[in-house]
C-alpha positions, 0 to 999 in steps of 0.5 A: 908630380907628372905633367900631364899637360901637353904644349897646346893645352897650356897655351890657351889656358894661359892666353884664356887667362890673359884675356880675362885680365885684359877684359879687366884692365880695360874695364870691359867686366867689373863687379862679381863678374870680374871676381869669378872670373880672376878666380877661373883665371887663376885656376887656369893659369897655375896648372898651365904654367905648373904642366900638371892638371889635377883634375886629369889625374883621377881619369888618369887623362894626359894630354902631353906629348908621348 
């Protein structure tokens, strides 16, 4: 797969989804809340860390660096 994830945008999905874990360990959200939260999380930290965005790729979106 071609990254199509530039530097920046994975940084702040991954700080986005550090701060959810956070907000969870310091007990700030529990119940529901924290479940739909862990799974945007999750979803923002797997591409984050993989470069690679499938929801860019039907718009043929890049924000990687040229």
């Amino acid at each position: 797969m071609t990254k199509n994830m530039g530097t920046v945008d994975r940084v702040v999905r991954i700080l986005a989804a550090i701060a959810v874990g956070v907000l969870y360990l310091t007990h700030v959200i529990s119940g529901p809340v924290a479940i739909v939260l862990g799974i945007i999380a999750v979803v923002l930290v797997v591409p984050g860390f993989a470069g690679t965005c499938p929801a860019y790729m039907p718009f043929n979106f890049s924000t990687a660096e040229q």
